[in-house]
C-alpha positions in Angstrom: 25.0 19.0 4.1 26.9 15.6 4.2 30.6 16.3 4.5 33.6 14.8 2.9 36.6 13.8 4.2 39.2 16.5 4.8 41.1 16.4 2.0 39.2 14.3 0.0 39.4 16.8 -3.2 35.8 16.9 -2.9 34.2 20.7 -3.1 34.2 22.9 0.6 30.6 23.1 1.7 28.8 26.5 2.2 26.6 27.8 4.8 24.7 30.8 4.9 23.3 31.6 8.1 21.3 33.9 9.8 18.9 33.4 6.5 15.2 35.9 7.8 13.6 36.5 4.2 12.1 34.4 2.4 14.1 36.1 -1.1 17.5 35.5 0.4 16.9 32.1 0.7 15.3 31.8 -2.9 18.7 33.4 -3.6 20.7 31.1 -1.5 19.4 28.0 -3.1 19.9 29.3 -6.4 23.3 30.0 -6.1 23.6 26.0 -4.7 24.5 26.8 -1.3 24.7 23.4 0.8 22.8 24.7 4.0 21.1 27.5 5.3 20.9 28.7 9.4 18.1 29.7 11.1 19.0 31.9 14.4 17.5 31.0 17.5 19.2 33.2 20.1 17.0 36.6 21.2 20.0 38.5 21.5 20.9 38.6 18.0 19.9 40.8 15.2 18.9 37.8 13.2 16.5 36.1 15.9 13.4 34.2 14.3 10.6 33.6 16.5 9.2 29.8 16.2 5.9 31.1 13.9 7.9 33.5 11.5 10.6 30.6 10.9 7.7 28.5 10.5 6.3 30.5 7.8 9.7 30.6 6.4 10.3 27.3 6.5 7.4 25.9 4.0 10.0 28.0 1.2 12.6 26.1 1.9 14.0 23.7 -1.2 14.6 20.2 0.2 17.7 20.2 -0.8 19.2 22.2 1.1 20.0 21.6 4.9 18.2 23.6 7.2 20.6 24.4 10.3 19.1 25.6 13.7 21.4 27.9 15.9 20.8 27.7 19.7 22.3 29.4 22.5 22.0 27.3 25.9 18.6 26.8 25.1 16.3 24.8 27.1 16.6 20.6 25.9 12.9 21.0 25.2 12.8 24.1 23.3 15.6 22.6 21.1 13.5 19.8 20.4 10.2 21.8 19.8 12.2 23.7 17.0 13.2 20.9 15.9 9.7 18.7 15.7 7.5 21.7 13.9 10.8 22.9 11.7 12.8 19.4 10.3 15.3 21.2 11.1 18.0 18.8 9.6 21.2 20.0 12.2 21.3 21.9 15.2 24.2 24.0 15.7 25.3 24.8 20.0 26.8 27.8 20.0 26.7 28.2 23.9 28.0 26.9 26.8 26.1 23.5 26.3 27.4 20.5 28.2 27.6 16.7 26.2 24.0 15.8 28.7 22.4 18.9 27.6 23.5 18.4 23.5 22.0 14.8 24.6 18.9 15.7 25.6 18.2 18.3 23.5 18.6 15.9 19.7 15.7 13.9 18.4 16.8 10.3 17.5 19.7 10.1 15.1 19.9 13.9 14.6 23.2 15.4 13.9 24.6 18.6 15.3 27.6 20.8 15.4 29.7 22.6 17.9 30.6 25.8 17.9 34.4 26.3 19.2 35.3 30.1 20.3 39.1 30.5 19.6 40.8 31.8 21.7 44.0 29.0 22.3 44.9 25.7 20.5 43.4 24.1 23.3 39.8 25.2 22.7 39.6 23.1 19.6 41.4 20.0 21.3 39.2 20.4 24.1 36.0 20.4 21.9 36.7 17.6 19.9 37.2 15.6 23.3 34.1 16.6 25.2 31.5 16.1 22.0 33.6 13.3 20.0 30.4 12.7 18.2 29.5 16.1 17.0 29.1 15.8 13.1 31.4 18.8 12.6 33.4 21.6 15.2 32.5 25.2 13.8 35.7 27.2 14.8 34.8 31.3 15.5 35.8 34.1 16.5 35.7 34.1 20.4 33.3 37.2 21.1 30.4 38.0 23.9 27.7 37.7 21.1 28.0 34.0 20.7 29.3 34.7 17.0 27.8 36.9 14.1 30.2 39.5 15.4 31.8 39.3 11.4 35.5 39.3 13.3 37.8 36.7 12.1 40.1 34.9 14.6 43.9 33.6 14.1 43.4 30.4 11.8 47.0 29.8 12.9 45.4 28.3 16.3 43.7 25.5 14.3 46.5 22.6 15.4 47.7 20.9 12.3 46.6 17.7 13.5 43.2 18.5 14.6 41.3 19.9 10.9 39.4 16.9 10.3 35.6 17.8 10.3 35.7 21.4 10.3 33.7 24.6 9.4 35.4 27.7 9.4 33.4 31.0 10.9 34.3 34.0 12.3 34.3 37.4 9.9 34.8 35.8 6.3 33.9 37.3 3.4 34.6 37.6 -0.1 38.1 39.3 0.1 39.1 36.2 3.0 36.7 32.5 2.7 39.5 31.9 0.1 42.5 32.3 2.3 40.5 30.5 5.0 39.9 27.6 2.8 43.4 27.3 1.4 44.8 27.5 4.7 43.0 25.1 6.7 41.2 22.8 3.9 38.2 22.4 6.2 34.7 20.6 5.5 32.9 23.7 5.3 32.7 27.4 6.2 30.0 29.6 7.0 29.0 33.3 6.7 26.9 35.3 8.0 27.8 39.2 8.7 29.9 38.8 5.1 26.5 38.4 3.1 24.9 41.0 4.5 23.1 44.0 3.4 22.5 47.4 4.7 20.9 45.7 8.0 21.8 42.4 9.7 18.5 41.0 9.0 19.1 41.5 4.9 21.9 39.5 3.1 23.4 41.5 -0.1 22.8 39.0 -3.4 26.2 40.0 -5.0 28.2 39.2 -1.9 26.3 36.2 -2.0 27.2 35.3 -5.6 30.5 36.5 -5.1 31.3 34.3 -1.8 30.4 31.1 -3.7 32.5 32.0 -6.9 35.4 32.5 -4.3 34.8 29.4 -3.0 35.2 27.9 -6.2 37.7 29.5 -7.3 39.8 28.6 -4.0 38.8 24.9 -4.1 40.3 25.4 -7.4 43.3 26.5 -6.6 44.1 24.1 -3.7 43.3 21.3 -6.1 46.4 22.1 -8.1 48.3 22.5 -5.3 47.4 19.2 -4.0 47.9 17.6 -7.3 
């Protein structure tokens, strides 16, 4: 998932995340989704032990990113995931310090950090303590460490501060495209919005209809910009 420059013109990149069957990721990839998140943390719905995202793993088309979410994991766990998965990016959705994100990539890996919103200053803050995080992946501040499917105020994105970002936090089909021609960002990503009648199933229509939407509101920002 290699992102453009904001405001490049170049299409918003999508992420699906909290991906547990091997059909919804099939579906995913057909519907040319960028990346695709495996969930790490025990406490959510969505967890994946090492063996069954293994075994869901070896389905995976190459080319589509394969994102690892951790939650103040262990720097060795991190990279154990990392070594028997390929996971492509790992996403820090804790309270992880720069030295832990350190310790925890494999050579050259890229990663992302996740930004609860609760003030302007969260972002700024973020971008200062992990200047070389690939992208900042704003979300709704909540106790679950996201996937709570709420969306936060975009309005405390600072202006000045959008480059490199993924937008989380409660989007769906009936809001990615307000989030996307609000804040132009790299990328956003969805989770609870996909889903199906339980957390660990995502819901193939909302799943065709969150990229059409996405299209459709790359679209329109394109002849706004132009």
């Amino acid at each position: 998932m290699t992102p453009p420059e904001t405001g490049s013109g170049q299409r918003t990149r999508v992420k699906f995340c909290g991906l547990v069957r091997a059909q919804d990721v099939r579906e995913g990839a057909r519907l040319g989704v960028d990346a695709m998140g495996l969930v790490f943390y025990e406490k959510s719905p969505r967890f994946l032990t090492l063996t069954d995202a293994r075994e869901l793993r070896v389905r995976w088309p190459s080319w589509v990113s394969v994102v690892g979410l951790f939650v103040n994991a262990s720097p060795e766990s991190v990279r154990e995931h990392s070594r028997v998965l390929g996971l492509d990016v790992i996403q820090f959705h804790g309270d992880e310090t720069a030295r832990t994100v350190a310790d925890s990539l494999l050579p050259g890996q890229p990663y992302w950090r996740a930004v609860r919103m609760r003030a302007a200053a969260d972002l700024i803050t973020s971008q200062a303590a992990f200047p070389d995080a690939e992208c900042h992946l704003v979300d709704a501040d909540s106790a679950g460490y996201g996937g709570s499917g709420r969306r936060f105020d975009w309005t405390l994105v600072p202006a000045g501060r959008r480059s490199g970002l993924i937008v989380s936090g409660g989007l769906g089909v009936d809001s990615v495209g307000s989030a996307i021609e609000a804040l132009n960002p790299v990328g956003v990503d969805v989770s609870t919005g996909i889903q199906g009648s339980h957390p660990r199933e995502k819901d193939s229509r909302s799943m065709e209809a969150f990229m059409a939407e996405v299209v459709s509101a790359d679209a329109r920002l394109g002849a706004r910009n132009h």
